[in-house]
Structures are given as structure tokens and as C-alpha cells.
N, C-alpha and C positions, 0 to 999 in steps of 0.2 A: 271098805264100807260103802253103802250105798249112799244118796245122797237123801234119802230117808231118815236113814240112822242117824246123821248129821243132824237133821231138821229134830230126833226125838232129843240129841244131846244137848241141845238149845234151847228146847221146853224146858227140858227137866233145869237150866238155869233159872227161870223163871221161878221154878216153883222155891229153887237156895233165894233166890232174891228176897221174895216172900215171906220165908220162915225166918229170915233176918228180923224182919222187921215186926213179923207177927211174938219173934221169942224176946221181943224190946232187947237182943244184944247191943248196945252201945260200941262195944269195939268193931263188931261187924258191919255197923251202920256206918264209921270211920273209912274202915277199908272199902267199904262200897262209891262211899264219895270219891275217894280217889281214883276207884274204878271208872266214875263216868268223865274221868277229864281224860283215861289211858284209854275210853271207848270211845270217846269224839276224836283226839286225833287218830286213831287206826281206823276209824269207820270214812272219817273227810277224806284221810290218804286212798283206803281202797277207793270210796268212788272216784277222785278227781282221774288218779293215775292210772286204774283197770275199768271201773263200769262205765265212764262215762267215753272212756275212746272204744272202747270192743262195743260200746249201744251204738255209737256210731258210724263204726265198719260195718258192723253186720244193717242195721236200721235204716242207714243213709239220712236224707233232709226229713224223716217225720222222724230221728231220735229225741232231737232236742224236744220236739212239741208233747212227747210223751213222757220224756224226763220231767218237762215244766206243769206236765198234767198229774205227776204222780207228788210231786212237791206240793202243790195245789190242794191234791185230795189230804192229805197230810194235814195242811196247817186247817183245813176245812172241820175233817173230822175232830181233831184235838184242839183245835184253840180258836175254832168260830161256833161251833154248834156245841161243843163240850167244852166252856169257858174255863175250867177250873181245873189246867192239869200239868204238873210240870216232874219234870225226872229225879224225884227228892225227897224226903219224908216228909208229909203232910201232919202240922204240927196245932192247925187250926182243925175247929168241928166242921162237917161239910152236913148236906144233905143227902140222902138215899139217891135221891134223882140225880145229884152230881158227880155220885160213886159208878152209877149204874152208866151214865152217861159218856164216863171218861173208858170206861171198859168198855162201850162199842165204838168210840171211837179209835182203841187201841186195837178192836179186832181186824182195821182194815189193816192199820200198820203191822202188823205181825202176820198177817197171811203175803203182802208183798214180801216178808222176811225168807215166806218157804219158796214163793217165786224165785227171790233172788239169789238163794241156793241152788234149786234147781237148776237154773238160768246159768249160774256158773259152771256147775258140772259140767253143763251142756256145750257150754267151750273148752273147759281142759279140766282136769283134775285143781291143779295148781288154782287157775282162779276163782273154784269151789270150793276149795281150803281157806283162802284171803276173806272168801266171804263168809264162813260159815264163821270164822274167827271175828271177825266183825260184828256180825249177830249176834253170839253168844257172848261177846263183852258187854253191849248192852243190853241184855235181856237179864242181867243181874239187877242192874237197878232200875231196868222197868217191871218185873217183879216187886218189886222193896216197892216202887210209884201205884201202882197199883194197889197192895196190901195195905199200904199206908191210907190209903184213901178210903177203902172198906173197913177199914178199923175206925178212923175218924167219924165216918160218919154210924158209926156206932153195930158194924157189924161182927161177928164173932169170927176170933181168928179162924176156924174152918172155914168159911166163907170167903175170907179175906185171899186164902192160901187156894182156892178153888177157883177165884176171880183169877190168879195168876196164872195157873191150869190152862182156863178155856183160850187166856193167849198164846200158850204151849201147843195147845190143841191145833190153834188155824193155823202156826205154822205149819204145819205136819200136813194139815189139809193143803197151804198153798204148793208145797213141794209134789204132793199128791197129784192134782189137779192139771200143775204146769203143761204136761206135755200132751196132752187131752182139751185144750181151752186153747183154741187158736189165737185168740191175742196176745194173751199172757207168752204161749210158745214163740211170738213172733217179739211182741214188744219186752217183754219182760226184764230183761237189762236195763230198758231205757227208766220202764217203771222203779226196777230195781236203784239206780240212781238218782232222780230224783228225790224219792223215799230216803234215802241212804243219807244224802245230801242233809233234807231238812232237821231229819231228826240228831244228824251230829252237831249241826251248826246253828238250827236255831231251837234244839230244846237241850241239848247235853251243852254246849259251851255256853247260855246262860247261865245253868246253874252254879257255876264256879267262876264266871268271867268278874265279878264284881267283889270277891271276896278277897281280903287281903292274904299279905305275903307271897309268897315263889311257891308253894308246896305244889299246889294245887296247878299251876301251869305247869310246874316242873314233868307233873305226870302227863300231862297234855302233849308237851313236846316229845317226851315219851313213849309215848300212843305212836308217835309218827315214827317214830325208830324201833321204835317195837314190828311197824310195819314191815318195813325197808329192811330190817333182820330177816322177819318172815319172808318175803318175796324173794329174798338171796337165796334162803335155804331150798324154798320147792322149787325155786327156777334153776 
């Protein structure tokens, strides 16, 4: 498969996340929660252990400054300009401007998604795999984050499930685009892990880090060996 294809199987998570939450299933909302503690530790693992040493073999001394620039654009877009958005069913009423607002700030996040795919191919099949796996863990419950937030603020589930869509869409564009956009071609790992970095560790491992019991870590340390299974198998 291309690394296209990849980037369309990823959307279309987006849009299962979505109808989760748009069909009010309750036990799917269940299994999603545990999704995003099984999508932070394999998303921390891939970058620590692959994107963030192959940004910096290929990259040299401007990986890190592009990794800390892509983390930057991250927490800018979603939780300075877009005050109001976290990876979880939104349970309060929001505003239209907040719905709208948290969706462009997700669009930047999910086009570095199709970068980061790309970006992978483009060193080995294997570490195109890791990440595309990566992505599509969490692209379940940013789906669900999204639709939840178009519903709250009082949109009709087609809307809600269409809002999950257009972040489907830009991944497809960033994978698209990669090899054609000389920075992204050149930096794009680096971007790829910084990216990769913020959204496991500081939007997916809050939303479970405070909650009681083992369950919900248990899947977290799980994510990491979930990894470390994968990585054996295509290596």
C-alpha cells in the first residue's frame, strides 16, 4: 500500500471516532477512553525511540529547533488560541466559535499526521508502519473530541461527523503535499515529533492521568508494549 492509502485508513478513524459519539453509544465511549491511554503510550514510544533519533540523523543541530517548533505550533493552535479543547467527550455546552475554533486548530495537528506518515515511508517501510499505527490510535478519540464538541455546542450530528471528516481530509493533504514542499521534505520528522510528542503527553496522558484506579494506566503501559511487540515484528 501506498503511504496514501495509509493516510485514507486514518481519516476514515476519525470519522468511527465521531459516530461513536454522535450514536450517544456508551460502551463505545468506554473503549475509546482506554484507547487514548493505549494511543499515548505507543504514540510517546514511537516518537522518543524512532522520530526523534532518525530527525536527528538525517536533520543534524536544526532537528531539535524544529521538533520544539512543531510542539510549540501544537500547544499554540489547540490550547492558546483555541482555549477550550481536550481529547474526551465534552459534557458541558460550548459556543459555536469554540467548536469552530478547536477544529482549525486541529487542522494543523492532523496535516503534520500526513507529514508524519509520509516522512516515515520515506525512511523505511517499517517506520511508516509505527507511525501510521500511531496516528490511527489516536485519530479514534480525536474524532469522538471533536464531534463531541460540535454536538455540545449545539450542532447536528451530520455536522459534527463532517467536522471529523475535514481532519481526515488534511491528513491525506499532508501526506499528499510532503514530497512537493521542501521543508516539510526536509524537516518533516522533526516536525513529525515534536507534534507526536505534545499531543501524547500533554493532551492524551491528561485526560486519564488523574483518574482513579490501575485500569486506565494499565492500558497506558500497554500502548508501550503494544509498541515494542510491533517494532519486533516489522524489524
Amino acid at each position: 500500500m501506498t503511504p496514501l492509502t495509509y493516510a485514507l485508513l486514518s481519516a476514515m478513524a476519525n470519522i468511527v471516532g465521531a459516530l461513536a459519539v454522535a450514536g450517544r453509544g456508551r460502551r463505545s465511549l468506554r473503549v475509546l477512553e482506554a484507547l487514548i491511554a493505549v494511543a499515548a503510550g505507543f504514540m510517546i514510544s514511537v516518537a522518543l525511540t524512532q522520530l526523534v533519533p532518525e530527525a536527528i540523523a538525517r536533520g543534524g543541530s536544526s532537528a531539535p529547533v524544529m521538533m520544539l517548533a512543531g510542539y510549540l505550533a501544537v500547544h499554540l493552535t489547540q490550547h492558546t488560541l483555541a482555549r477550550h479543547f481536550h481529547f474526551g467527550e465534552e459534557t458541558h455546552h460550548v459556543t459555536t466559535a469554540i467548536s469552530v475554533s478547536a477544529l482549525v486548530g486541529l487542522l494543523m495537528h492532523t496535516f503534520v499526521d500526513g507529514v508524519a506518515i509520509a516522512s516515515g515511508f520515506g525512511v523505511s517501510r517499517e517506520l511508516g508502519v509505527l507511525v501510521f499505527l500511531a496516528v490511527v490510535l489516536h485519530k479514534l478519540p480525536e474524532g469522538l473530541a471533536i464531534a463531541s464538541l460540535f454536538l455540545a455546542a449545539g450542532h447536528r450530528p451530520r455536522a459534527a461527523v463532517g467536522a471529523a471528516g475535514a481532519l481526515g481530509l488534511t491528513t491525506l493533504v499532508g501526506v499528499a503535499v510532503t514530497d512537493f514542499v521542501a521543508p516539510l521534505a526536509t524537516h518533516g520528522l522533526a516536525l513529525a515529533a515534536g507534534v507526536t510528542l505534545y499531543v501524547a503527553a500533554s493532551n492524551l496522558v491528561p485526560e486519564f492521568q488523574a483518574k482513579p484506579g490501575w485500569r486506565l494506566a494499565a492500558f497506558f503501559f500497554g500502548g508501550c508494549a503494544l509498541f515494542a511487540v510491533a517494532s519486533r515484528v516489522l524489524h
